[in-house]
N, C-alpha and C positions, 0 to 999 in steps of 0.2 A: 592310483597315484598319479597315471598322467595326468584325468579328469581334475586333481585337486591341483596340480604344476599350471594348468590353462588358468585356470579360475583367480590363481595369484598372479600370473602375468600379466589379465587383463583390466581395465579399470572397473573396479567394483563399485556397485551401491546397492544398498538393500534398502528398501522402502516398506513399510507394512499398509493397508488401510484394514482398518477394523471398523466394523460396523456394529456399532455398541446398540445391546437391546437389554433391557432391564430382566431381571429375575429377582423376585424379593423372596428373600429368605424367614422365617419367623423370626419376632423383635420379641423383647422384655425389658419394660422398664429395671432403671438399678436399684438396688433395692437400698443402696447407701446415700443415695441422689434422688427420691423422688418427683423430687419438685424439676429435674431434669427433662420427663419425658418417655416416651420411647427414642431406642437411637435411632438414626436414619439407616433402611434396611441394606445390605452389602448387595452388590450387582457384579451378577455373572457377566463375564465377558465373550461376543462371538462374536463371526463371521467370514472374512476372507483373509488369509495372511498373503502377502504377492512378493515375489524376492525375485529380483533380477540382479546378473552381473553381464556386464559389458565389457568388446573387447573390440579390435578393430570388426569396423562395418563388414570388410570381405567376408570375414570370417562368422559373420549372420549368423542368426539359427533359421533355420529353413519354415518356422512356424512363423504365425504373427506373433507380433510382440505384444508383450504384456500393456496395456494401457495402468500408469500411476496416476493418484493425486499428490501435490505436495501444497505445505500450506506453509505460508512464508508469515510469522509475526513476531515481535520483537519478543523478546521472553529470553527462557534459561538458554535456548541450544543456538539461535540467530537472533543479532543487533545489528541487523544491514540495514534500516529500513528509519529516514528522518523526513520530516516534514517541518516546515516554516511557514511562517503567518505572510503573508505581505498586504499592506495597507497603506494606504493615501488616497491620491485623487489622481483622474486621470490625466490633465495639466503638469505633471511631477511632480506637482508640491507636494509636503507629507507635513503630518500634524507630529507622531513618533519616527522616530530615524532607527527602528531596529527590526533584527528578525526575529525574538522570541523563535529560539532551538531549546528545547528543553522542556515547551511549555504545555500543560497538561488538555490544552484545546487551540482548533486553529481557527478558522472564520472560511465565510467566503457570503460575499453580498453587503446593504449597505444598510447605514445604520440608519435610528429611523430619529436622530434627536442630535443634538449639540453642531450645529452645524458651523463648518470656519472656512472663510474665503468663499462665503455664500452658496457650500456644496458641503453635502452628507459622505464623512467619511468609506473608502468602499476598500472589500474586503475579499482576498483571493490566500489560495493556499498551494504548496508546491512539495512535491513527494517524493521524495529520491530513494527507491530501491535496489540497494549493491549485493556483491555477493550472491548473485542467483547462480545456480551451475546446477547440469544438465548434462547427462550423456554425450556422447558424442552424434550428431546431428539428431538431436531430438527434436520430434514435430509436436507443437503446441497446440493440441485441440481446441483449446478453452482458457482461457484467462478470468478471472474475478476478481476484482477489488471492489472489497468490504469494510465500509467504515460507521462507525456507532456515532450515531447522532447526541447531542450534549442538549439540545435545547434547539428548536427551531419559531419560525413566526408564524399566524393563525393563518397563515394561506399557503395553498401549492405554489412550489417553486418548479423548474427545469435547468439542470444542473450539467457542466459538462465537464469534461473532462478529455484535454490533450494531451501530444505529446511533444515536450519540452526540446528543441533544436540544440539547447547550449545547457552544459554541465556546470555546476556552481557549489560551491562550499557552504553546506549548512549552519556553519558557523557553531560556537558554544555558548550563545547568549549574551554578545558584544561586548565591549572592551571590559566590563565588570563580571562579565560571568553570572549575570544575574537577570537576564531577558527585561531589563529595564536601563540596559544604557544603548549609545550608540553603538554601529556594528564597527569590528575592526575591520585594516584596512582585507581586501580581499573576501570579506564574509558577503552572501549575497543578503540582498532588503529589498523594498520595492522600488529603490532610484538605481539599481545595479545591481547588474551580474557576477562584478567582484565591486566589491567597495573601493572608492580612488581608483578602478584599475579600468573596468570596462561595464558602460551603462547595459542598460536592456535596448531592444531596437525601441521601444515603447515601452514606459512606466508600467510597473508590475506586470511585466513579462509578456507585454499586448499586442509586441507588432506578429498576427497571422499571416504567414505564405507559402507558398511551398517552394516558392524560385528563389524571392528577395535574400542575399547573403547574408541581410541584418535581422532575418526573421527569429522571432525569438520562440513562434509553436506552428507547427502546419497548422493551415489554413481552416480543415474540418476537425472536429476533434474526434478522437479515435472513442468515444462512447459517451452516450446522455443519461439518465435517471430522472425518474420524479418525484419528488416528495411532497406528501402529503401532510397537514398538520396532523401534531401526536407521534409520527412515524418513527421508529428508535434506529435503524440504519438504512443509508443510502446506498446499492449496487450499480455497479458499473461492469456489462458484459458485453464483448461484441467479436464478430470474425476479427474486425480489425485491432483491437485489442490483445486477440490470439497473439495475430501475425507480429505485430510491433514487438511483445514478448520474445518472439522465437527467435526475431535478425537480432535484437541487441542481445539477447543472450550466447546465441551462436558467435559472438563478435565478440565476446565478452566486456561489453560496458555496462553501464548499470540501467536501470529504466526512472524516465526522467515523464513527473506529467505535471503540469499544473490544472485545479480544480478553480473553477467559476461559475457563477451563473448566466445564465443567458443571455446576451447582451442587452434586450429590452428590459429584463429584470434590473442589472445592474443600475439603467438608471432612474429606477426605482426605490425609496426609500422604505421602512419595514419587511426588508427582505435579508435582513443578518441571520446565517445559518450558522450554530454552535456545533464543534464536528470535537470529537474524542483526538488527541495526538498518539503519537508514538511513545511517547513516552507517557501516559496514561497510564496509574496505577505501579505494580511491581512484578516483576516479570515470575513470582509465581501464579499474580494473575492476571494475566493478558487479555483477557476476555473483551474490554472497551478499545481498545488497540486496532487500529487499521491492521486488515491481512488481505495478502496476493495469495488467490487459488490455482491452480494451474493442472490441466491435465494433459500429460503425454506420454506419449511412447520413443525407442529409440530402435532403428534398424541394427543397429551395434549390439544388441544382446546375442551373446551367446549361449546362456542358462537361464534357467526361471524356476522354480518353485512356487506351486500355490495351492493350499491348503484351507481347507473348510475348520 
């Protein structure tokens, strides 16, 4: 009774990872449905169950702690996680005035035809991650973001990926609600960070520094990739990634990146990379959906269970 009185005082969370491995069972076609097939065979499920609860740090458990996975993507149980298109030219001018929130793909690079004001329209993307929570000081081993490719161009690209200095309102598809009118006021685009309210230090989120107060992403970005033609998803992992992860979550703000190519790519034309959105499909199937992986542990565990 005491043990179960700790366990509700302190902050719980139970995690599982399973590690799914097939077992197929005998099939028979229906015999009322031939023309149906055999079914697809039913799969046993194994591996590792891990259940931690947490409670103050002092009160540790004297083991090490359990190491979790958790996977952050938009669907039934988490809707923290928006992306925006941003597009124009690096001058500020813009050919569309909106941020397409809603919309089933984002870009990033430039296009390779219709050109206005003598330059090929270029093309970046911006990812806001809320709603992450973690134990109490939990250390971020590993970080991963995972996004499904839509369609890319017959050449390698190098792709990177920062992290965003200023927080902004993804907006709901500008003043029509239909990711084809202007943004309203305060929604972010590529000429600002709120619309009428506060530009970017640099059109679509450009000015890099780590000192500049107008800076709108540190200066390196916190993880690159490369894509290949054909490639069906781009990953983004790195210590620094990790780390970026662990202070905004400890802090509790949300994690802010924007995604681009290279700069020498950029001013390059046949280089538009089609990337899956958040909002991709229906949250019974997520599957094309950007996700953040994350593995950690927390000093604050007081209990564990884990079972084969």
């Amino acid at each position: 009774m005491k043990r179960s009185a700790r366990l509700r005082a302190g902050v719980g969370m139970a995690l599982a990872l399973l590690l799914f491995a097939g077992a197929a069972g005998p099939c028979a076609r229906d015999p009322q449905h031939p023309e149906l097939g055999a079914p697809t065979p039913t799969r046993s499920v194994r591996g590792v169950l891990r259940l931690s609860a947490y409670g103050p740090a002092a009160r540790g458990s004297a083991n090490a702690p359990l190491r979790h996975r958790t996977v952050y993507v938009n669907g039934r149980e988490y809707q923290g996680m928006e992306d925006n298109g941003l597009r124009g030219y690096l001058d500020g001018r813009f050919k569309f005035g909106w941020n397409q929130a809603t919309q089933v793909h984002v870009r990033a690079g430039r296009r390779d035809s219709v050109p206005k004001y003598g330059e090929k329209e270029l093309f970046r993307a911006l990812y806001r991650w809320d709603g992450i929570e973690l134990p109490p000081q939990a250390r971020v081993h590993g970080a991963r973001v995972d996004i499904a490719v839509e369609r890319g161009p017959d050449r390698d690209l190098q792709i990177m990926l920062y992290a965003v200095r200023k927080d902004w309102n993804p907006g709901e598809g500008g003043v029509r609600r239909d990711n084809n009118s202007p943004p309203r006021e305060g929604e972010v685009w590529w000429g600002a960070l709120a619309h009428e309210r506060e530009p970017w230090g640099l059109p679509g989120a450009g000015f890099a520094s780590d000192a500049h107060p107008l800076a709108d992403t540190s200066a390196m970005p916190l993880a690159e990739t490369h894509y290949a033609p054909g490639q069906g998803r781009i990953v983004f992992e790195s210590p620094e990634l990790a780390g970026y992860v662990e202070r905004r979550v400890r802090e509790g703000r949300p994690l802010l990146f924007l995604l681009k190519l290279d700069d020498g790519l950029e001013d390059e034309s046949r280089t538009l990379l089609l990337l899956h959105s958040g909002s991709r499909d229906d949250p019974w199937n997520p599957e094309q959906r950007p996700r953040l992986s994350l593995e950690w542990e927390s000093p604050a565990e007081i209990a564990t269970l884990e079972r084969r």
